[in-house]
Backbone as JSON, one array per atom type, in Angstrom:
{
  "sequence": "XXXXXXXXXXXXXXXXXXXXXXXXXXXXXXXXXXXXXXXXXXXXXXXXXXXXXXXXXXXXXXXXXXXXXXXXXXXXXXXXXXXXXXXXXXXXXXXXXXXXXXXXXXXXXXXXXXXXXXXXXXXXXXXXXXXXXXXXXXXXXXXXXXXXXXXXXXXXXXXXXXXXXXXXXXXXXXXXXXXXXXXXXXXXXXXXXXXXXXXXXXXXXXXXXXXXXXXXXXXXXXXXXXXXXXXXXXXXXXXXXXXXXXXXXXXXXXXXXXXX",
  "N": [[26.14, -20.96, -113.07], [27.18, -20.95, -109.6], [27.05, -23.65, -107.31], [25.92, -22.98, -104.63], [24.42, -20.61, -105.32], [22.43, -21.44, -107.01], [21.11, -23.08, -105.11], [20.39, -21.21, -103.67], [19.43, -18.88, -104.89], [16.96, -17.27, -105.73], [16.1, -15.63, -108.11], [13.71, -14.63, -110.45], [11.52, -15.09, -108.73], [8.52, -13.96, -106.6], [8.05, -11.23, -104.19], [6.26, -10.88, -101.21], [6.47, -8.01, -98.68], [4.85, -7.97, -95.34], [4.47, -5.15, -93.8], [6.84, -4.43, -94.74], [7.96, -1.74, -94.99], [9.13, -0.97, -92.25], [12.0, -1.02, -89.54], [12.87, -4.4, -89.45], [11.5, -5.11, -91.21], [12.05, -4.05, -93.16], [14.61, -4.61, -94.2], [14.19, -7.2, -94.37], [12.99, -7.01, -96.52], [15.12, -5.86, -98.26], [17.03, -8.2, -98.35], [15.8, -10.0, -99.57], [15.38, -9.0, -102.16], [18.52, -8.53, -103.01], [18.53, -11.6, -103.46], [17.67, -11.85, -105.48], [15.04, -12.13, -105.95], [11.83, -9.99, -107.2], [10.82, -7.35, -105.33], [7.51, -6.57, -103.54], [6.88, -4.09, -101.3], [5.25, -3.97, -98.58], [3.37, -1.34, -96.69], [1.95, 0.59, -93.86], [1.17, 2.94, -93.21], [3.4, 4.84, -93.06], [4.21, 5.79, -95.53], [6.62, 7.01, -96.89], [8.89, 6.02, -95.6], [8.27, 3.26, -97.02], [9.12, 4.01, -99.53], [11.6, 4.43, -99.3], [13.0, 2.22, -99.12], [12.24, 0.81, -101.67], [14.02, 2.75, -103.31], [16.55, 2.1, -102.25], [16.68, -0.62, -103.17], [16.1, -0.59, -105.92], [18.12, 1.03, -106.84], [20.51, -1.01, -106.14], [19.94, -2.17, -108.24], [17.95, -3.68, -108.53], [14.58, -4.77, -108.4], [11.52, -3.18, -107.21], [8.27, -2.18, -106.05], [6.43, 0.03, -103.94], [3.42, -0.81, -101.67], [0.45, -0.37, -100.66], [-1.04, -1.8, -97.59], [-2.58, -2.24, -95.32], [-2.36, -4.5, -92.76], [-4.42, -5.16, -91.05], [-6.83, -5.06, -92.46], [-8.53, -6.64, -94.68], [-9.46, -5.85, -97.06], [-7.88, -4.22, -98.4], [-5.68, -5.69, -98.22], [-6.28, -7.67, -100.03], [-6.38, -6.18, -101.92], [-3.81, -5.07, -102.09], [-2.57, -7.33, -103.11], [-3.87, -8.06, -105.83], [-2.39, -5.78, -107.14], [0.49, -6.69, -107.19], [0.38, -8.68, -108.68], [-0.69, -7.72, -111.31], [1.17, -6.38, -112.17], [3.24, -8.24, -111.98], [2.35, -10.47, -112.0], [2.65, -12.59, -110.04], [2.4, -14.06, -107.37], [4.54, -15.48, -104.79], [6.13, -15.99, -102.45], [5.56, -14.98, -99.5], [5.93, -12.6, -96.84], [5.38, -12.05, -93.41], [5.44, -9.49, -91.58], [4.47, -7.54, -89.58], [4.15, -5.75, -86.62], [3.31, -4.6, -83.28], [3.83, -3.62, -79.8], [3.66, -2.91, -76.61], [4.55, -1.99, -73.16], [2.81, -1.73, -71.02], [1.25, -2.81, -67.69], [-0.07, -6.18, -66.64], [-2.79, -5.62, -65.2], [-3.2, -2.91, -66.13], [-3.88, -3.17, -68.61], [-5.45, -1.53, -71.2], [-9.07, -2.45, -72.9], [-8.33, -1.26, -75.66], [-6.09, -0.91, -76.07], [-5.44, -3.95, -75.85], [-7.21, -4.69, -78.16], [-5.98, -3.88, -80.28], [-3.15, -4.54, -80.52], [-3.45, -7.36, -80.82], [-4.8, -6.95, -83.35], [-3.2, -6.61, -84.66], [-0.46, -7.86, -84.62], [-1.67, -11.26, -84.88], [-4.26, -11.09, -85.57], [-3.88, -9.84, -88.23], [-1.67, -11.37, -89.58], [-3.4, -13.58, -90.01], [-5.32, -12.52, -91.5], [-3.48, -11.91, -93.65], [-2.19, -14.29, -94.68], [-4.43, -15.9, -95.34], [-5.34, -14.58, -97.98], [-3.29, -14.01, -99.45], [-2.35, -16.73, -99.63], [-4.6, -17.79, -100.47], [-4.59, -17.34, -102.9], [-1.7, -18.36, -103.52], [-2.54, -20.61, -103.57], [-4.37, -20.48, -106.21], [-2.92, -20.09, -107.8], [-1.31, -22.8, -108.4], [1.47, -23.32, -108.07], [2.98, -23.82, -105.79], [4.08, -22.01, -102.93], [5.87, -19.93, -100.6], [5.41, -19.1, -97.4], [6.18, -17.07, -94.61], [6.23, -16.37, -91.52], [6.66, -13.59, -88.71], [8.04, -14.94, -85.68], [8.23, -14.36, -82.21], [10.77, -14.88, -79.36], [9.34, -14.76, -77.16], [7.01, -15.45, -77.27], [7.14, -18.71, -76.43], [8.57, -18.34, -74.06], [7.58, -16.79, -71.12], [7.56, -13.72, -70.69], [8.3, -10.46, -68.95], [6.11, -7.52, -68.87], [5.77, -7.93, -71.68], [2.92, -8.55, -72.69], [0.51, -8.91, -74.13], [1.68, -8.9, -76.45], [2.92, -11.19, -76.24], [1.85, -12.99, -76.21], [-0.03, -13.05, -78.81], [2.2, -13.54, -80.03], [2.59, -16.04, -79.42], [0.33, -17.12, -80.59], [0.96, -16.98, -83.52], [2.66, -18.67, -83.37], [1.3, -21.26, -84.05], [-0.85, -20.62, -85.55], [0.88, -20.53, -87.77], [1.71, -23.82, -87.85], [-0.32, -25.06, -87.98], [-1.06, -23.93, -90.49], [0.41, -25.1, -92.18], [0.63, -27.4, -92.16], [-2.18, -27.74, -93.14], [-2.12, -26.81, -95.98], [0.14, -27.9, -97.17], [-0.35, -29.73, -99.3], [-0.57, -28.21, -101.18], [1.74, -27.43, -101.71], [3.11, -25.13, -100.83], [4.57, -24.11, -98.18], [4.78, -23.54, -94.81], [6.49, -21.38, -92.81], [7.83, -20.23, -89.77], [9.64, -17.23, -87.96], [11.62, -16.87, -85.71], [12.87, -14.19, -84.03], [15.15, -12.84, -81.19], [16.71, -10.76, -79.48], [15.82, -7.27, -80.61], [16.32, -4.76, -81.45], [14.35, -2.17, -82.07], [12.12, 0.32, -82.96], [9.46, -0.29, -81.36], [9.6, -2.14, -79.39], [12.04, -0.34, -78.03], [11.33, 1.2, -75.84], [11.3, -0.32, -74.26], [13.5, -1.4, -73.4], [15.27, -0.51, -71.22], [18.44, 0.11, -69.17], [19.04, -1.74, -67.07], [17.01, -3.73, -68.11], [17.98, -4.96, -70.44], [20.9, -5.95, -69.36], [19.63, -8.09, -67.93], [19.14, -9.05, -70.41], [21.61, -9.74, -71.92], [22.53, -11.37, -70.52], [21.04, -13.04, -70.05], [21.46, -14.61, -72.74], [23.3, -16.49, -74.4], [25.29, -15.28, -76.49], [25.68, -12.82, -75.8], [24.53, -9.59, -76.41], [22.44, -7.77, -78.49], [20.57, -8.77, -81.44], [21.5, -7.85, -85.13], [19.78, -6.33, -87.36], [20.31, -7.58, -89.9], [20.71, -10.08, -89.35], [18.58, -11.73, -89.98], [18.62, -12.26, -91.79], [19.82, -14.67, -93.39], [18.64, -16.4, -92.56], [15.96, -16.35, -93.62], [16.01, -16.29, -96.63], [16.67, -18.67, -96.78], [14.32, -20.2, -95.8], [12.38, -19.11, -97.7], [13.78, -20.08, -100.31], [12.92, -22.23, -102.71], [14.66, -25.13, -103.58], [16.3, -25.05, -101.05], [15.41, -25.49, -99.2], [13.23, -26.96, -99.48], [11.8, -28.9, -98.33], [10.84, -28.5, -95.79], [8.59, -26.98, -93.59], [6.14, -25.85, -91.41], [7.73, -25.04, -89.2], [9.59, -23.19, -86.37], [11.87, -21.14, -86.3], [14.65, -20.28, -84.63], [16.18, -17.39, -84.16], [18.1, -16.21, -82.39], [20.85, -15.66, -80.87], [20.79, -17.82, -78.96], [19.34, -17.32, -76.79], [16.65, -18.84, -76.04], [18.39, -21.28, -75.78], [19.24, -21.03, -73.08], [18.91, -21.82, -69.61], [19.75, -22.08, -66.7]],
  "CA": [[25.7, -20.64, -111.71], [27.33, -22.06, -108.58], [25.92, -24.73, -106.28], [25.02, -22.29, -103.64], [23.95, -19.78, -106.17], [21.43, -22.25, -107.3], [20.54, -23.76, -103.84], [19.31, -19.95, -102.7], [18.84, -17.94, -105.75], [15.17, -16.29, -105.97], [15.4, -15.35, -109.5], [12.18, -15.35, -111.03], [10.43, -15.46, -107.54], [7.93, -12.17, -106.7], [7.92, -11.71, -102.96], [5.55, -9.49, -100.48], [6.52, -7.75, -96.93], [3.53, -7.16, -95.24], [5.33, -4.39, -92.77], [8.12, -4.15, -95.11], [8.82, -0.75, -94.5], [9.47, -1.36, -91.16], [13.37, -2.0, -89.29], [13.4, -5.87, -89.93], [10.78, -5.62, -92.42], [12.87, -3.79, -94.84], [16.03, -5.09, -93.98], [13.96, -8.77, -95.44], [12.62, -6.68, -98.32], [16.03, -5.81, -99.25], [17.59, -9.71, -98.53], [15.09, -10.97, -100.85], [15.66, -8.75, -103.3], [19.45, -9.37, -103.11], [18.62, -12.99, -103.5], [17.32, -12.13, -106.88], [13.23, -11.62, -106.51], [10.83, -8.78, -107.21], [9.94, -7.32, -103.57], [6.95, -5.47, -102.8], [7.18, -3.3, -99.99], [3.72, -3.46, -98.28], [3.16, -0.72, -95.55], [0.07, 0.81, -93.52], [1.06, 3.97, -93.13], [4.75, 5.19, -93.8], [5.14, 5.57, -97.14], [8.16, 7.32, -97.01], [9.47, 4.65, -95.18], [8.36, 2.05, -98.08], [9.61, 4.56, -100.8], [12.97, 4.56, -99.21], [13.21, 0.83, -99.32], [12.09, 0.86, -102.93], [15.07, 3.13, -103.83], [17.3, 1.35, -102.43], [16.49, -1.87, -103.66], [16.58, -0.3, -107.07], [19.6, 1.29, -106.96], [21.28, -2.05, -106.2], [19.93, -3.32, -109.89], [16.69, -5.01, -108.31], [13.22, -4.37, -108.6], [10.57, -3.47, -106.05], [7.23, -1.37, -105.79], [5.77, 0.11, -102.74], [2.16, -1.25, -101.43], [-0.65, 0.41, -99.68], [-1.4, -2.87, -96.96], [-2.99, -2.24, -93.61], [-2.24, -5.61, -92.93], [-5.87, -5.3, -90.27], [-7.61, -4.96, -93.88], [-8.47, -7.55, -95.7], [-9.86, -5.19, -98.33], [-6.7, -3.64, -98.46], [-4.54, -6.5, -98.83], [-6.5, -8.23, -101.81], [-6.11, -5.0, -103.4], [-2.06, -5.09, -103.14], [-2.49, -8.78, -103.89], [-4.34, -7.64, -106.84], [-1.69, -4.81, -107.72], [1.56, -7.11, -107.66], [0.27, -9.8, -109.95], [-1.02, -7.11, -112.41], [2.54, -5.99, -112.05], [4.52, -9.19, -111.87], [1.49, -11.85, -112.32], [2.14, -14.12, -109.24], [3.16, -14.13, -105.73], [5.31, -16.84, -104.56], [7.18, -15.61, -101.36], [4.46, -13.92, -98.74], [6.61, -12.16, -95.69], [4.57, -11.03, -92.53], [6.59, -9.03, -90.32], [4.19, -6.38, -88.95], [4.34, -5.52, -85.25], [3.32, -3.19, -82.35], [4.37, -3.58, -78.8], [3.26, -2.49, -75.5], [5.48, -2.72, -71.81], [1.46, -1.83, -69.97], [1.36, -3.73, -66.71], [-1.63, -6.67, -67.07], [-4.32, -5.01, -64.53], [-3.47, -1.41, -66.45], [-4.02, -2.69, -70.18], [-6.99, -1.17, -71.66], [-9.34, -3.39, -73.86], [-8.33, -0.87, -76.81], [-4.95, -1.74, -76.56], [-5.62, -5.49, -75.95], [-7.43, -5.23, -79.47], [-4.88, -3.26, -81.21], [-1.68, -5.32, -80.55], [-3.5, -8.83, -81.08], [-5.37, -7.03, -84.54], [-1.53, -6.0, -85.87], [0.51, -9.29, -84.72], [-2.06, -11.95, -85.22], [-5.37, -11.3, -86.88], [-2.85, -9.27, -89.51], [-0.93, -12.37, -90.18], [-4.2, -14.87, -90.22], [-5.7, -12.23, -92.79], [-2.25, -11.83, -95.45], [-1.96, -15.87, -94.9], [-5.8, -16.08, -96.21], [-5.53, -13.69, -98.78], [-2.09, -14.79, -99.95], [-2.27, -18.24, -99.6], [-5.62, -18.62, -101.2], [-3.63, -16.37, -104.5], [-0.98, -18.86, -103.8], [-3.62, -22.19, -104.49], [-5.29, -20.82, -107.3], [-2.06, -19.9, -109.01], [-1.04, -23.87, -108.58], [2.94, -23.29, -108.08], [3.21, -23.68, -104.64], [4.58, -21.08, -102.82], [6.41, -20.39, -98.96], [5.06, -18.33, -96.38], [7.32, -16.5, -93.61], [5.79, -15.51, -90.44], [7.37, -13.47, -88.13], [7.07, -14.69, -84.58], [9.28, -13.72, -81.29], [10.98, -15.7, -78.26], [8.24, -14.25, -76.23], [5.91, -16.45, -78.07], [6.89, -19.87, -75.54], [8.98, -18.08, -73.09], [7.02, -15.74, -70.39], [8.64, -12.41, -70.96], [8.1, -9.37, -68.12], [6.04, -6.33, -69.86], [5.29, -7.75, -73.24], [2.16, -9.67, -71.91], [0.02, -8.93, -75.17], [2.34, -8.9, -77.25], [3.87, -12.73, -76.33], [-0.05, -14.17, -76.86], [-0.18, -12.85, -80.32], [3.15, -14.5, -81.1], [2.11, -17.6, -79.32], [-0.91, -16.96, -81.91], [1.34, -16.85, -84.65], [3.36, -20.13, -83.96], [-0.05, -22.11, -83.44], [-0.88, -20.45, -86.86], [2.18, -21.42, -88.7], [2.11, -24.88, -87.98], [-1.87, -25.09, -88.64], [-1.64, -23.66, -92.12], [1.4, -25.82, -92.9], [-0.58, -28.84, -92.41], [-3.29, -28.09, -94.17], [-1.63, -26.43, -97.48], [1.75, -28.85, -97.6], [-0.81, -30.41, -100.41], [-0.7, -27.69, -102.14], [3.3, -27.14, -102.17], [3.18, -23.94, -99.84], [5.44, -24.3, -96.97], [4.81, -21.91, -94.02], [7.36, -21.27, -91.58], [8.49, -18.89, -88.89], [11.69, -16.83, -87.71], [11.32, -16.52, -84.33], [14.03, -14.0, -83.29], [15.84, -12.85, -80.29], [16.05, -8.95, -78.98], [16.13, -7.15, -81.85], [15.76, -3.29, -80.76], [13.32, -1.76, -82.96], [11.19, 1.67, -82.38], [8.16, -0.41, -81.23], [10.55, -1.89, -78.14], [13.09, -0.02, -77.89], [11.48, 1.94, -75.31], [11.19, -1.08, -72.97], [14.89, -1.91, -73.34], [16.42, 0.19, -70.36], [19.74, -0.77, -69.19], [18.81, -3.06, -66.56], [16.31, -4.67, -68.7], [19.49, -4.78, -71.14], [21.78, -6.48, -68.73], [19.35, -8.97, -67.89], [18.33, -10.02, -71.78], [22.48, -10.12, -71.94], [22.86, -12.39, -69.32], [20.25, -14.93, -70.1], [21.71, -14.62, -74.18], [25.12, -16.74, -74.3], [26.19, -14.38, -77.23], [25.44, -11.61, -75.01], [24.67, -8.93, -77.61], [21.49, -8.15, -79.44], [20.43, -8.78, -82.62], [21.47, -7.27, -85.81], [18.5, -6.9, -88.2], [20.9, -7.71, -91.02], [21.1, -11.06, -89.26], [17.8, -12.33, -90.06], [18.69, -12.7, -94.06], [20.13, -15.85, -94.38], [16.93, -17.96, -92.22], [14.97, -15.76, -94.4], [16.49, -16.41, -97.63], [16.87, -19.95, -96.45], [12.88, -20.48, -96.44], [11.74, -18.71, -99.04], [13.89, -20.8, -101.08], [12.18, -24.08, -102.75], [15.54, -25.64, -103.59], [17.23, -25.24, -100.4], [14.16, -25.59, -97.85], [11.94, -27.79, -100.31], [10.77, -30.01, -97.26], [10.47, -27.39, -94.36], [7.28, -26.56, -93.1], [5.89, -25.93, -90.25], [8.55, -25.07, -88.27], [9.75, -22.15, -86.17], [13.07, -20.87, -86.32], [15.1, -19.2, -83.49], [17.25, -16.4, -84.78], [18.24, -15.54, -81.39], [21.7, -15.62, -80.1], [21.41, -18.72, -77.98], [18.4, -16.74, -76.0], [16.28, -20.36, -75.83], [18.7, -22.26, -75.22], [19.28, -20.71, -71.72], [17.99, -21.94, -68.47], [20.07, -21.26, -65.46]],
  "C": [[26.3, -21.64, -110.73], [26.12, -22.82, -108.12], [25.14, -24.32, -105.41], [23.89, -21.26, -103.84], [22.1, -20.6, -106.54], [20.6, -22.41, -106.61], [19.5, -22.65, -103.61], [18.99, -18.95, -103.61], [17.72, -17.91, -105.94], [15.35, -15.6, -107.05], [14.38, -15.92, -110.2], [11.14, -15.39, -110.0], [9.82, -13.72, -107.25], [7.86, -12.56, -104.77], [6.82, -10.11, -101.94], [5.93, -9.35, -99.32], [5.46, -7.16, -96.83], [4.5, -6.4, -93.94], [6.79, -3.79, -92.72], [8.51, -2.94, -95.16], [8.93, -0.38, -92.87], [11.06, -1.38, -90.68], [14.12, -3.16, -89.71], [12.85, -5.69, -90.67], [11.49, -5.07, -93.93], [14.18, -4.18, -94.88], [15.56, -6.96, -94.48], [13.77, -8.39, -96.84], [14.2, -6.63, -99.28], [17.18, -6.81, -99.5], [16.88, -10.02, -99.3], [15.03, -10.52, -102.24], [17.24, -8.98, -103.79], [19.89, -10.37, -103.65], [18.13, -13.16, -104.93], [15.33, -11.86, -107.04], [13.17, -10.49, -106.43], [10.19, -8.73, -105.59], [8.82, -6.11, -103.49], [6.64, -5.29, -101.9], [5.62, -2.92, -99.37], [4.31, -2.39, -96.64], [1.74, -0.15, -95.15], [0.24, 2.26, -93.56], [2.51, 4.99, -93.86], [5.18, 5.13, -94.97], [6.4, 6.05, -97.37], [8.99, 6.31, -96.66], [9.74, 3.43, -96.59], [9.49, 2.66, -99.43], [11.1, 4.5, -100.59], [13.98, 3.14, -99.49], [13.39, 0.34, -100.67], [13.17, 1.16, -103.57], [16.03, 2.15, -103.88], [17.97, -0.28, -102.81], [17.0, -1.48, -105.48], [17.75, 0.47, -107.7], [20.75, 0.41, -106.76], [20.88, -2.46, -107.61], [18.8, -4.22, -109.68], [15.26, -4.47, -108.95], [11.99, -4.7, -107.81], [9.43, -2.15, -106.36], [6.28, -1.43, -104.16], [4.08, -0.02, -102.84], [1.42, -0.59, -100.31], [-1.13, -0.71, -99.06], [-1.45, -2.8, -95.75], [-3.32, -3.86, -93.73], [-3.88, -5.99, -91.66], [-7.16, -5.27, -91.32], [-7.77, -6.1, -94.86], [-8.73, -7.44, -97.31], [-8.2, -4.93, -98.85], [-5.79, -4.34, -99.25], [-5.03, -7.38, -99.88], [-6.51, -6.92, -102.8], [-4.65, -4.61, -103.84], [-1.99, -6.5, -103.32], [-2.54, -8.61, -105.63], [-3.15, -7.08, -108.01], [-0.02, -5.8, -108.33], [0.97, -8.26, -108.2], [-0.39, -9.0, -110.94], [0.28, -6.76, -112.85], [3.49, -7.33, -112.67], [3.65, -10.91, -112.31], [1.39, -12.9, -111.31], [2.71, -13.35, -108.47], [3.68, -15.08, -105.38], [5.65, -16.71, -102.81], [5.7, -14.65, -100.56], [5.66, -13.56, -97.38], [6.01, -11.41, -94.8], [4.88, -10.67, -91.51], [5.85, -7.51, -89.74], [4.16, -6.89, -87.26], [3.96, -4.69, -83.87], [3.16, -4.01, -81.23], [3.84, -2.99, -77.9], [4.24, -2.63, -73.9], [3.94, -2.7, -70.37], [1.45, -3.09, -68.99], [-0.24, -4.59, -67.1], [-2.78, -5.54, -66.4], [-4.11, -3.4, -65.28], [-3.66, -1.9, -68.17], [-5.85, -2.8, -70.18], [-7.71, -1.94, -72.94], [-8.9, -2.65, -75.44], [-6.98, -1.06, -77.2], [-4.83, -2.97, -76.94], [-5.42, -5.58, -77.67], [-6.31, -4.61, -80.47], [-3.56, -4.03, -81.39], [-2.22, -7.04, -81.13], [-4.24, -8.7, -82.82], [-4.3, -7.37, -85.81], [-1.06, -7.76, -85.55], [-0.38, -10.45, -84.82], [-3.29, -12.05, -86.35], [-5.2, -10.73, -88.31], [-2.25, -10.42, -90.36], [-2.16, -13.31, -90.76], [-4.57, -13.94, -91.73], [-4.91, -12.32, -93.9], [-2.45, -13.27, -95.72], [-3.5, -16.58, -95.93], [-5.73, -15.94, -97.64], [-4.78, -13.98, -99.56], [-1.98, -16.02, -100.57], [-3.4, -18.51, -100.18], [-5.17, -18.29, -103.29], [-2.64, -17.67, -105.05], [-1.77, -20.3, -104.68], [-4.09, -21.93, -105.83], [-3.96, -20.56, -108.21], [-1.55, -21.51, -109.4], [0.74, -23.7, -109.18], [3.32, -23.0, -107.05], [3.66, -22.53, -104.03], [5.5, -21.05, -101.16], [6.05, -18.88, -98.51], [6.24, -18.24, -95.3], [6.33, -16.09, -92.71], [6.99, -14.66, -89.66], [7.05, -13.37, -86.53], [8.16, -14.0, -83.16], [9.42, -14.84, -80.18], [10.1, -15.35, -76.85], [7.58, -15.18, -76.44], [5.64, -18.06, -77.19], [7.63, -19.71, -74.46], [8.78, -16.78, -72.07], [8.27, -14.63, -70.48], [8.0, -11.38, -69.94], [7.3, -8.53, -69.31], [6.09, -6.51, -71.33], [3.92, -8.6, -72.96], [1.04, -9.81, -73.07], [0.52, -9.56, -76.15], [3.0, -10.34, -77.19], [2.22, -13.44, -76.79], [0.1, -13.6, -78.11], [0.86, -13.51, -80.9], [2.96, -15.93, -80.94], [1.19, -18.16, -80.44], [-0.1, -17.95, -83.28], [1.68, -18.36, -84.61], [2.43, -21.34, -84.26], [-0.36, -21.63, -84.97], [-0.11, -20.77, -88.03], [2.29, -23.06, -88.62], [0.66, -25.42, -88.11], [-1.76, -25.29, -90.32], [-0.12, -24.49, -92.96], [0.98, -27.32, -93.06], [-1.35, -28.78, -93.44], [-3.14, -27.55, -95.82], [-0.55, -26.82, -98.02], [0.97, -29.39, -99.19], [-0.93, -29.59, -101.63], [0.63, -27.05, -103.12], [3.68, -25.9, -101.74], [3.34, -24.86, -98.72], [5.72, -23.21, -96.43], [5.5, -22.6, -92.77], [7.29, -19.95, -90.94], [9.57, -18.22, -88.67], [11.14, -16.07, -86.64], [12.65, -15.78, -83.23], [13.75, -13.36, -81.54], [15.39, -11.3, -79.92], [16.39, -8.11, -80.61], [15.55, -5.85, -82.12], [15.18, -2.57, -82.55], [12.51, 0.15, -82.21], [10.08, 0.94, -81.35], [8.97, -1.22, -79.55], [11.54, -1.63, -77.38], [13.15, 1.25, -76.49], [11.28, 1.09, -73.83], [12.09, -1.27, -72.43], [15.72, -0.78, -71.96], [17.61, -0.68, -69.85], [19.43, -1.91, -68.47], [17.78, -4.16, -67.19], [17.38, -5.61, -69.99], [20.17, -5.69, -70.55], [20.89, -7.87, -68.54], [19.09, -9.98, -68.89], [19.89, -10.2, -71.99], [23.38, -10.85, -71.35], [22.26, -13.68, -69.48], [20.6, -14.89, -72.13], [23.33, -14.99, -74.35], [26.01, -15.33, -75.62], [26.69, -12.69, -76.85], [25.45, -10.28, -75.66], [23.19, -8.75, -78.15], [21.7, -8.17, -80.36], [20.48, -7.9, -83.75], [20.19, -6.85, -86.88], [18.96, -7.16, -89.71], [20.99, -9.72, -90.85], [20.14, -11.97, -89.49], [17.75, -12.55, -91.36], [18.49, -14.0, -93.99], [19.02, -16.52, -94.03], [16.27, -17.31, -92.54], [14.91, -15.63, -95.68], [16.18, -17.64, -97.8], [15.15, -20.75, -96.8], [12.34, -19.91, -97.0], [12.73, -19.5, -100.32], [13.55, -22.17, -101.19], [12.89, -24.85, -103.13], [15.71, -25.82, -101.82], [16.25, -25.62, -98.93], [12.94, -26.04, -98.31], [11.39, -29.0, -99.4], [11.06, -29.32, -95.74], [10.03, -26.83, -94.51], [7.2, -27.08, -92.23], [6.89, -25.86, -88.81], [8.87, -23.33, -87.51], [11.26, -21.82, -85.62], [14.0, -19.98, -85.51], [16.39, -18.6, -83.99], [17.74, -15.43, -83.25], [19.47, -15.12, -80.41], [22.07, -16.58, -78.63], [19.84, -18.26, -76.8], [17.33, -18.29, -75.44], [16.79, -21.18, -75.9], [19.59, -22.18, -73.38], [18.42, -21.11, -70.46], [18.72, -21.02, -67.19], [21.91, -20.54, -65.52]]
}
């Protein structure tokens, strides 16, 4: 085995997307399987979606099973906790990339949205990280957590006004539970990308909103969702990112490091 082979190979590692049949979320399911682990494909609703992910994971030569995980469930998700260690016996790798979006002006959002966008992008993540991470302690073989948060998250964004507090959530959560479980050899990070057109805002993106996110983005371009592998490969491996935690990672095209 090469050096690099070594450094980032995930053979032997079991890994979960919570939202992995998703855009980015299956485009990590099928980098981490790539990289050599077992991925299961959690989703809430789309199974077709997950099943398609599945295929093609296993038609590369890997091995993945799709998960029933309303990531707003805590029932839910100790029951595909449950399912892939009856399956595979451990979890190592947790990936929480669910999402939903809103462009609602503040004085027009309705408290049922409020709760809906902050249940999916934060109290989703606090529950897998619980649920996960308490799987990960009792198994005693550390493990690495992935959040997934957004450049909304510390930079006021127009029309995502929910949706940037829940990622703020997230980063405030990621660097919480990296503190307090470094003792246990779980290392939780983030990947805090850039624009990264999706169904869920892809209907905010009009051109002039477009021109302006390619103006303040030196690469001027959005994001591929192929491009979030390697800083997602990168920490889920315990060779190559065996003392990073707590950090949050900008996969963005330069997007934060723009002022004027």
């Amino acid at each position: 085995m090469s050096y690099l082979s070594e450094l980032f190979s995930l053979d032997g590692k079991v890994a979960f997307v919570v939202g992995g049949s998703g855009v980015l979320g299956g485009e990590m399911s099928i980098a981490l399987a790539k990289a050599g682990a077992k991925v299961a494909v959690g989703y809430s609703r789309n199974a077709a979606s997950a099943d398609e992910k599945v295929k093609a994971i296993q038609s590369a030569g890997g091995e993945a099973m799709a998960v029933k995980s309303d990531s707003t469930s805590k029932q839910e998700l100790q029951s595909a906790l449950d399912a892939v260690v009856t399956r595979w016996g451990k979890v190592d790798i947790l990936v929480n990339a669910p999402g939903v979006n809103s462009p609602t002006p503040v004085l027009d959002i309705a408290e049922e949205e409020w709760t809906r966008i902050i249940d999916t992008n934060l109290k989703g993540m606090f529950l897998a990280c619980q649920v996960f991470g308490k799987g990960m302690i009792e198994q005693k073989s550390g493990g690495s957590i992935i959040n997934i948060s957004s450049v909304s998250s510390n930079i006021p964004l127009s029309r995502v006004f929910t949706y940037s507090i829940s990622k703020a959530g997230v980063n405030n959560m990621t660097k919480f539970l990296a503190r307090e479980w470094a003792q246990h050899g779980i290392r939780v990070n983030a990947i805090m990308p850039g624009f990264f057109p999706a169904e869920q805002n892809r209907k905010i993106l009009t051109e002039e909103r477009r021109n302006n996110i390619f103006r303040h983005t030196p690469m001027s371009r959005y994001g591929e969702s192929h491009e979030l592998a390697g800083a997602l490969v990168w920490l889920a491996s315990e060779k190559a990112a065996s003392f990073v935690t707590g950090t949050i990672i900008p996969v963005d095209g330069g997007f934060t490091a723009m002022t004027i």
